[in-house]
C-alpha positions in Angstrom: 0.0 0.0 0.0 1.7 3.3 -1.0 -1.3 4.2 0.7 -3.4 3.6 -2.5 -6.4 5.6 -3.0 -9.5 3.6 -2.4 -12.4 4.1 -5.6 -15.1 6.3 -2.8 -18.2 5.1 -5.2 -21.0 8.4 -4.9 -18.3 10.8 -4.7 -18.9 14.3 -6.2 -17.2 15.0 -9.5 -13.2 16.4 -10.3 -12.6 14.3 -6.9 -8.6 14.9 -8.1 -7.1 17.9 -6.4 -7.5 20.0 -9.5 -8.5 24.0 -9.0 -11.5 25.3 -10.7 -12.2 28.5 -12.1 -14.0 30.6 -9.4 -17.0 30.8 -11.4 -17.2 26.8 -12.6 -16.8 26.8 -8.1 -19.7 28.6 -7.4 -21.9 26.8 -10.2 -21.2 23.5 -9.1 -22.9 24.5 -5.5 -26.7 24.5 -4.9 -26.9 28.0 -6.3 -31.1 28.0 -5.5 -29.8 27.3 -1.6 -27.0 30.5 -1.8 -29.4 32.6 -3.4 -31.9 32.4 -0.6 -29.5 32.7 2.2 -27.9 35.6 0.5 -31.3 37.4 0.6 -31.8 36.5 4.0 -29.6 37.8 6.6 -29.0 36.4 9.8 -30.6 38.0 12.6 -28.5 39.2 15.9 -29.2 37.8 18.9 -29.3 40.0 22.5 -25.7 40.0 23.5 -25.3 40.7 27.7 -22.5 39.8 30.1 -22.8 38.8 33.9 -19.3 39.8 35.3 -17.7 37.3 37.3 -14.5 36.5 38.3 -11.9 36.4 35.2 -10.0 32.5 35.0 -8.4 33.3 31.5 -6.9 36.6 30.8 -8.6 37.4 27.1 -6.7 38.6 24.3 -9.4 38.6 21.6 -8.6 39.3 17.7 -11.5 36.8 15.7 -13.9 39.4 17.1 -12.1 42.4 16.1 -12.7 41.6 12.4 -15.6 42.9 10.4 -19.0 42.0 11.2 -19.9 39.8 8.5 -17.5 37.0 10.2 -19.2 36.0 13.1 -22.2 36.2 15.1 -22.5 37.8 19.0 -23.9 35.2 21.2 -24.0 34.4 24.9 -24.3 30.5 25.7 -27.5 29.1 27.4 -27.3 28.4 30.6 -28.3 24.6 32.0 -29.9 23.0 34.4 -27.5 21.7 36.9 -23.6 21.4 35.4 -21.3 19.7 37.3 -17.2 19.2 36.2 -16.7 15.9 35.3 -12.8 16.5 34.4 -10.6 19.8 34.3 -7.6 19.4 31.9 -5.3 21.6 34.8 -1.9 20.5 32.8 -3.4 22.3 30.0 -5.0 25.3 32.3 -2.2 25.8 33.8 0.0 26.1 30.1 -2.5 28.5 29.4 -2.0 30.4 32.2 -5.4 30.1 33.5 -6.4 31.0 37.3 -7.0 27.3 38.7 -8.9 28.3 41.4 -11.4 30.0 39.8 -11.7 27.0 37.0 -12.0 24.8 40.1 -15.2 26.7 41.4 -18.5 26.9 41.3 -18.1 30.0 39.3 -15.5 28.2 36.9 -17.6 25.1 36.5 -20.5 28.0 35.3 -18.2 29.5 33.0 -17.0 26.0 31.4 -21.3 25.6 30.8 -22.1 28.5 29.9 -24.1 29.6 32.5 -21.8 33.0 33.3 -19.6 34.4 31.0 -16.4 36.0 32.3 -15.3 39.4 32.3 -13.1 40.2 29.1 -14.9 37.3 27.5 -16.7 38.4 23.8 -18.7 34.8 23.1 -19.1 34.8 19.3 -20.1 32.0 16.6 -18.3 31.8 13.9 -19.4 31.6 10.3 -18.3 28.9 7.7 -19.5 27.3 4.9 -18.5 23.7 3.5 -17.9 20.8 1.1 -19.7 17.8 3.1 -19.7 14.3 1.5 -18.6 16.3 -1.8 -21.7 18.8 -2.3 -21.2 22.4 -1.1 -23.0 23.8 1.6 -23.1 27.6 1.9 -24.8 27.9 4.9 -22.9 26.1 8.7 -21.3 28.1 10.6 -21.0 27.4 14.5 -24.3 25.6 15.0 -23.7 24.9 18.7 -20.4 26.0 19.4 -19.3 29.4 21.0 -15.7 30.8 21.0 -15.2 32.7 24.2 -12.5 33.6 23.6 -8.6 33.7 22.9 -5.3 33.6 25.3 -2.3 34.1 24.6 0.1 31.4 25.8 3.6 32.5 27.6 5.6 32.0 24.4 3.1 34.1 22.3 1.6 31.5 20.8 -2.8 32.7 21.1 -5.1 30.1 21.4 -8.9 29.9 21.2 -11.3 29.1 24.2 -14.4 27.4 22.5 -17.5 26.0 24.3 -19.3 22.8 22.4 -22.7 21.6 22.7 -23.7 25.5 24.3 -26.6 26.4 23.1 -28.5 27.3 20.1 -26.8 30.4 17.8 -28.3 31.6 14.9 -26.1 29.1 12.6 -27.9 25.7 14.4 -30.8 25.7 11.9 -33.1 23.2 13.6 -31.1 21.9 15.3 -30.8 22.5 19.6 -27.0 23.9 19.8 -26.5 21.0 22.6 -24.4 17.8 22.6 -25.2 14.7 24.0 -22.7 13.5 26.8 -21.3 10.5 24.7 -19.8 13.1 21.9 -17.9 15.1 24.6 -16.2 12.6 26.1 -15.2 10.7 23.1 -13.7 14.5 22.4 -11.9 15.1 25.0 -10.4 11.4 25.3 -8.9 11.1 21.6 -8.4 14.6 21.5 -5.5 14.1 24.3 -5.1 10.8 23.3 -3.8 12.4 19.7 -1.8 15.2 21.7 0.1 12.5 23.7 0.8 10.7 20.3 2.7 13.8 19.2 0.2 14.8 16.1 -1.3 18.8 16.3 -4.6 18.7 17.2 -7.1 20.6 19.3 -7.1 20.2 22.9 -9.7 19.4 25.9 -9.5 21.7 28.9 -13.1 20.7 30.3 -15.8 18.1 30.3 -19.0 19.0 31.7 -22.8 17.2 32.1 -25.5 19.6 32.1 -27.5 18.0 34.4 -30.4 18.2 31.6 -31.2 15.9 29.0 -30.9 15.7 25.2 -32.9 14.6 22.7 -32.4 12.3 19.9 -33.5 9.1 19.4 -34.8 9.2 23.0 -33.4 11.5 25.9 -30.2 10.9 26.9 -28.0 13.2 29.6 -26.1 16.1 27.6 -22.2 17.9 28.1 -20.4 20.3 27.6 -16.6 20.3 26.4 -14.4 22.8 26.4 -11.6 23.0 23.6 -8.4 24.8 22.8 -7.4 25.3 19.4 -4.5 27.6 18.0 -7.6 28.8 16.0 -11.2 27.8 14.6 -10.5 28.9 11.1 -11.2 26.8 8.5 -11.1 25.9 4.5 -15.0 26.5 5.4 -14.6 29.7 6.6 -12.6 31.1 3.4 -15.7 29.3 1.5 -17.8 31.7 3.0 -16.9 35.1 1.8 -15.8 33.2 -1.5 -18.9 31.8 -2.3 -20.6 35.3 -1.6 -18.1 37.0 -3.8 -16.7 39.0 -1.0 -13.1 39.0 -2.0 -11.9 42.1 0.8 -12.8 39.7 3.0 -11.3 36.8 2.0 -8.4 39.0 2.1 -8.8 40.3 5.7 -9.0 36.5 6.8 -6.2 35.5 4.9 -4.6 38.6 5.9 -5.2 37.1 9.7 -4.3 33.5 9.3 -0.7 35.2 8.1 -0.2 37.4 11.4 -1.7 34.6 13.8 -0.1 31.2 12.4 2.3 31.9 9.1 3.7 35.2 10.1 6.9 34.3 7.9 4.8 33.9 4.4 4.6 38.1 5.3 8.2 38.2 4.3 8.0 36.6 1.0 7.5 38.7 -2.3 4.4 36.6 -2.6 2.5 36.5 1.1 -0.7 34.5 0.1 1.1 31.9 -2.1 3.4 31.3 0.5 0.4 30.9 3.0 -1.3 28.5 0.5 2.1 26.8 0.3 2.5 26.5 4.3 -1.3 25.3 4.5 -0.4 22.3 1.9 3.2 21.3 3.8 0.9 21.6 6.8 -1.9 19.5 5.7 0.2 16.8 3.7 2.4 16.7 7.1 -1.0 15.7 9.5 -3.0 13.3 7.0 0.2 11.3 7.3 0.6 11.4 11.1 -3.1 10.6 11.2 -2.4 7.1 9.0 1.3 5.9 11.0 -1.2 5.6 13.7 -4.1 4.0 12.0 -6.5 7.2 12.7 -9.1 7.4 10.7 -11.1 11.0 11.0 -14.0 9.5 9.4 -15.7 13.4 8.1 -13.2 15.1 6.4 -15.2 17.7 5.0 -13.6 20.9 4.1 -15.5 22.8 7.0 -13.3 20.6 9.4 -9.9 20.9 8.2 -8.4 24.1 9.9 -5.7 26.2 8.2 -3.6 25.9 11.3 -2.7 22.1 10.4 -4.5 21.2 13.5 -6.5 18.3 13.7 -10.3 19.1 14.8 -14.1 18.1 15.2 -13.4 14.2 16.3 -17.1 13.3 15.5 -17.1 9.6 13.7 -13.1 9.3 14.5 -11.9 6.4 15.3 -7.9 4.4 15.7 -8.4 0.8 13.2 -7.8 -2.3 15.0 -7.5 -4.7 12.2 -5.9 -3.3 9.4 -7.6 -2.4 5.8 -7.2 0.2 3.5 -10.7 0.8 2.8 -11.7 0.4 6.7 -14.6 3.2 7.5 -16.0 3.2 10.8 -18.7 6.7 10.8 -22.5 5.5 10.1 -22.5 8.4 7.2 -19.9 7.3 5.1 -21.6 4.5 3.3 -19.4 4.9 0.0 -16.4 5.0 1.8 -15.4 8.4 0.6 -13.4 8.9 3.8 -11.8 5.6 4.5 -8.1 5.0 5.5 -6.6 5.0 2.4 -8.7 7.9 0.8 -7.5 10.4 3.5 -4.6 11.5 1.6 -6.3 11.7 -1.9 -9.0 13.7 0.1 -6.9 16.5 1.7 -5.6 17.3 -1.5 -8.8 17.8 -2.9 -9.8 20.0 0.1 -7.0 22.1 -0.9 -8.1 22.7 -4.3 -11.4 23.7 -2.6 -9.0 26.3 -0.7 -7.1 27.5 -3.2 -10.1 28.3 -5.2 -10.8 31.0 -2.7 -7.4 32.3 -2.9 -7.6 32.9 -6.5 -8.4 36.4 -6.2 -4.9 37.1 -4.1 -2.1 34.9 -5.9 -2.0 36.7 -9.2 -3.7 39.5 -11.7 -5.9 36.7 -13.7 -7.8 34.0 -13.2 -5.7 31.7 -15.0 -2.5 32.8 -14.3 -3.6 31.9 -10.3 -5.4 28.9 -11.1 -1.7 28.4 -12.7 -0.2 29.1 -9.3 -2.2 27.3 -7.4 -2.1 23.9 -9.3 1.7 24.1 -8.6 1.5 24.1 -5.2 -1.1 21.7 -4.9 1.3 19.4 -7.0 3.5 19.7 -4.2 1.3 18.1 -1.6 1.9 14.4 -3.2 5.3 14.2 -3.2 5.4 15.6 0.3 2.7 13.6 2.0 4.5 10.8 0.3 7.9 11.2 1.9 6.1 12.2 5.1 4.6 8.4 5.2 7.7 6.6 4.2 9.4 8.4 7.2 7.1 7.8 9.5 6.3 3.9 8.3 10.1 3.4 8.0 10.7 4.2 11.5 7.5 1.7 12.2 10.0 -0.8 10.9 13.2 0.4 12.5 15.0 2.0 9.6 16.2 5.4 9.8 19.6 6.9 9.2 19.8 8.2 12.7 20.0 4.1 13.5 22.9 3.9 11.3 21.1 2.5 8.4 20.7 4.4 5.4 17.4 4.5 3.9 18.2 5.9 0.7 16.8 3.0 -1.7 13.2 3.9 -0.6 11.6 1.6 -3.6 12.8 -1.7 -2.0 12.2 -0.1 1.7 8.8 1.0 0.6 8.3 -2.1 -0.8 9.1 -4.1 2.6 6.3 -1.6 4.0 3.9 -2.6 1.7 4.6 -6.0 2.2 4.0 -6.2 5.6 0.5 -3.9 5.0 -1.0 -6.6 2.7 0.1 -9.5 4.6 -1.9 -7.5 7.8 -4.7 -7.1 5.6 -4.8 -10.2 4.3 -4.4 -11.8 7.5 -6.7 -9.8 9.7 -4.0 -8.4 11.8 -4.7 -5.6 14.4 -2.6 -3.0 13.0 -1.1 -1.6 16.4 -0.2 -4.4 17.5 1.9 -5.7 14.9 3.7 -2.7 14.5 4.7 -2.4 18.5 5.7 -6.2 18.7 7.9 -5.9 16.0 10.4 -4.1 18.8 9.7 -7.3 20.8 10.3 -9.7 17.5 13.6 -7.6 16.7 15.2 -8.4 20.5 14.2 -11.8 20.9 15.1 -13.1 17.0 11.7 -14.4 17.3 8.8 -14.1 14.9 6.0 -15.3 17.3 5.4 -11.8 19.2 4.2 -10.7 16.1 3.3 -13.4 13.9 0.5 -14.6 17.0 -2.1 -12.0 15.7 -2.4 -13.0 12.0 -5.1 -15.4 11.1 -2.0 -17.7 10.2 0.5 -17.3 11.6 3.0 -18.7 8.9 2.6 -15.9 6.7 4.4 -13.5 9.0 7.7 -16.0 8.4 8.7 -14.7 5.1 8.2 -11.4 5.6 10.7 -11.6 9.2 13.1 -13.0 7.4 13.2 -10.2 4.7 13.5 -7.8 7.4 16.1 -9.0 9.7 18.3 -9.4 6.1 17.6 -5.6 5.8 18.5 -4.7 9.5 21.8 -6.8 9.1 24.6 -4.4 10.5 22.4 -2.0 11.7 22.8 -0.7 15.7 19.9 -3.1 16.7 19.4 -1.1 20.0 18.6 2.3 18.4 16.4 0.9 16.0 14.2 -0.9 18.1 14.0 2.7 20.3 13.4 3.7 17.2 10.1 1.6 16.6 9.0 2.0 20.4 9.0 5.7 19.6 7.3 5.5 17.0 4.9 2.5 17.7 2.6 3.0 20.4 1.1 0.6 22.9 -2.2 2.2 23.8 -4.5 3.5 21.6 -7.8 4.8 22.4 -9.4 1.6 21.3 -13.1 2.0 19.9 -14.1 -0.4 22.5 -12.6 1.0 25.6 -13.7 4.5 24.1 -17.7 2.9 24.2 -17.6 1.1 27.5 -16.1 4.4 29.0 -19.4 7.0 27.0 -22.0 3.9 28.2 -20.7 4.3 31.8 -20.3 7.9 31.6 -24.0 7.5 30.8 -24.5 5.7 33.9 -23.6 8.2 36.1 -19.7 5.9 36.5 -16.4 8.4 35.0 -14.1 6.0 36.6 -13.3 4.3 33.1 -13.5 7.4 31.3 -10.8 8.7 33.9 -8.9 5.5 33.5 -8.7 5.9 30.0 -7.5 9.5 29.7 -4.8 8.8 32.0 -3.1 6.0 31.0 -3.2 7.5 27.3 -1.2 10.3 28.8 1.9 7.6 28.0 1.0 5.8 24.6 4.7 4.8 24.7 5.4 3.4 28.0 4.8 0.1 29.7 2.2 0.4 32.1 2.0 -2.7 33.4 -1.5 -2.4 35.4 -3.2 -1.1 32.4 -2.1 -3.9 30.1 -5.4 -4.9 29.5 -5.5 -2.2 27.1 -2.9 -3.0 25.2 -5.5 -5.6 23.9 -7.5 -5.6 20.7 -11.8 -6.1 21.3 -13.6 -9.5 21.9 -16.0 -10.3 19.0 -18.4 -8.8 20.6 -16.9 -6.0 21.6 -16.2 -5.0 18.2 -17.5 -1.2 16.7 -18.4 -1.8 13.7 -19.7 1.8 13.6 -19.4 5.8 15.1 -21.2 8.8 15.0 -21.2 12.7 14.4 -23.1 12.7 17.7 -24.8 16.1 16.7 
């Protein structure tokens, strides 16, 4: 598997990462649908702050832009909230007053039901590509952004409340989340920050102490997330789609300050920020797969410009390896699957440089031009990004005194050893984490014990001790422990600890985000999680959880 692209049947059409002309763009959306929201503005709701006591010192910016990019919007309060985990690591990076977050006033704030003093709660607007088919109209349907901090090295991040109440971007929809969603959040979420991949963060998880409705009532939460920013591909749509290129420039103009300040010195400021999005993007789709993460709704409204990986709806980590493996309930022609990831990103770019083409050059085509360049660049570089990362799976790097050069035949060993898992129904984190075990022991079993049969794992050992022969057999199995986890936030574990959450029980959800804290490391009383599901503990199956 180079990874190769899996055929997603349904898909929209020019599913390559090929840039359109702005106008073929806009007529390949539900013009009828743009139209009527373009006629209809969205109304402003009443915007008060109760002043209490300040746990985040705000440094806001999103909300000093122009009015057409966001909504005011206080959260609704709830019924009874109560913390069920503080994040106070992360708090406490952010500089945050831990006392107050410990309160009953900073339990309040993390609901929604008081908004701090320096606060400036907004929603944010966005459009999308979802499943393929544009959508001009999403926009923070039950999220609110607080607001921002600004960390001690200068890096600002956003404060953002999910499942807070209705703003005028939820449609029909009730602006709340159900409990389940925000704890599957906030457990991969820092399950992915442990594992060294950018992602948003989870400084809070509170119940309501009310329920939600969907297919019955069920008790809702509250998370609380950190991001580096909420802007999106999505959010570029929007002004794009309306034809309001000044303010496609003011965001771009923003992303530049807040996250590619160094695209201001080139001659050429918004093709170097395209440039940095694609290195960026290319970078984290291949992080994602050397885990086996699949995000399961990569729509263009959740890919942020930052690189960051966000909105960890139908996500979920494979256990047995296939290339085609889907696990959300939406994705029924397997547009998103493992493999498709890559070929997917790139054609969100495209989507992103389309909006762009007003900045990176005089003409139409001489920017759709520039922008096909760079977006020719995110193939080669997401390609040398996975045969690092998968190379180091397998113990070779030159930093283990073996030269990797001859990447056909290494890339070939890798692909070897993906079809054989594939074939052989092998759970894909486990292979890869015993083949440090295998390595010291001159043993095949460790490894070779979770294929349907065994035998097929012989020929493949063999061609990979030959290739390790006179490497430093110490750094490269530290090599593969590095880069080979132990514990993965299992779909299983990640179900029982939601249904007990449910319950009324966080000890497994607690048990879960701690020993995640150490992917790496032997933890011997947790090494039940090192285990792959019973057969019928198997998810076959995940949810947005709107």
């Amino acid at each position: 598997m180079n990874p190769r692209p899996i055929e997603a049947k349904g898909n929209a059409k020019d599913e390559t990462g090929k840039v359109r002309s702005r106008k073929r763009a806009l007529l390949t959306s539900p013009l009828g649908t743009l139209l009527q929201f373009a006629s209809s503005p969205i109304r402003r709701l009443p915007f008060q702050l109760l002043i209490v006591p300040v746990p985040f010192r705000f440094d806001n910016s999103y909300s000093r832009l122009p009015a057409t990019f966001f909504e005011n919007i206080v959260p609704t309060p709830v019924k009874n909230p109560e913390t069920i985990r503080l994040n106070e690591e992360l708090a406490a990076e952010l500089g945050a007053d831990l006392d107050t977050l410990r309160s009953d006033v900073g339990t309040k704030i993390l609901a929604g039901n008081q908004v701090a003093d320096g606060s400036e709660p907004i929603a944010m607007a966005y459009s999308g590509h979802q499943f393929g088919g544009f959508s001009p109209q999403l926009g923070d349907g039950r999220a609110i952004l607080l607001g921002e901090v600004v960390r001690s090295d200068g890096v600002r991040f956003d404060i953002q409340l999910k499942g807070s109440g209705q703003t005028p971007f939820s449609r029909r929809g009730d602006g709340r989340s159900a409990l389940g969603p925000v704890l599957r959040e906030y457990i991969v979420s820092e399950a992915m920050h442990a594992l060294g991949v950018p992602t948003t963060r989870s400084l809070a998880a509170v119940t309501t102490g009310q329920p939600v409705f969907r297919e019955g009532p069920i008790p809702g939460g509250v998370l609380t997330r950190v991001a580096r920013s909420h802007v999106r591909i999505g959010t570029f749509q929007w002004f794009a789609a309306r034809s309001q290129d000044d303010d496609v420039k003011t965001l771009a103009d923003y992303v530049i300050d807040r996250h590619y300040p160094e695209a201001k010195e080139d001659p050429h400021p918004y093709r170097s920020l395209f440039d940095r999005v694609v290195q960026r993007q290319a970078s984290l789709i291949a992080h994602w797969m050397q885990l086996g993460f699949i995000h399961g709704v990569m729509n263009t409204d959740n890919m942020s410009v930052s690189g960051e990986t966000i909105d960890y709806g139908p996500c979920a980590f494979m256990d047995v390896y296939h290339p085609g493996k889907t696990f959300s309930s939406i994705d029924q022609q397997g547009r998103y699957a493992f493999a498709n990831q890559s070929p997917i990103g790139h054609w969100n770019l495209a989507r992103f440089a389309e909006t762009l083409l007003p900045l990176l050059a005089d003409t139409e085509e001489e920017a759709v031009e520039i922008a096909t360049a760079s977006l020719d660049k995110f193939p080669p570089i997401h390609r040398e990004e996975m045969r690092s990362r998968f190379y180091a799976k397998i113990g070779i790097s030159k930093n283990s005194g073996l030269d990797s050069d001859n990447h056909d035949s290494d890339w070939d060993l890798v692909d070897g050893l993906l079809s054989i898992m594939a074939d052989g129904h092998a759970d894909f984190t486990l292979v890869f984490r015993n083949l440090s075990v295998a390595l010291e022991q001159n043993n095949a079993l460790p490894v070779s014990k979770w294929f349907d049969e065994p035998d097929v794992f012989a020929g493949w050992f063999d061609k990979w001790r030959q290739r390790l022969e006179g490497v430093d057999r110490s750094a490269a199995i530290e090599l593969m422990r590095t880069h080979n986890p132990i514990y993965i936030p299992r779909n299983h574990r990640v179900e029982q600890a939601i249904e007990s959450g449910y319950r009324g029980d966080f000890q497994p959800f607690h048990q879960l985000v701690d020993l995640l804290r150490k992917p790496f490391d032997e933890q011997p009383e947790f090494s039940e999680y090192e285990n792959p599901p019973e057969a019928h503990e198997v998810v076959q199956a995940t949810f947005c959880g709107t």
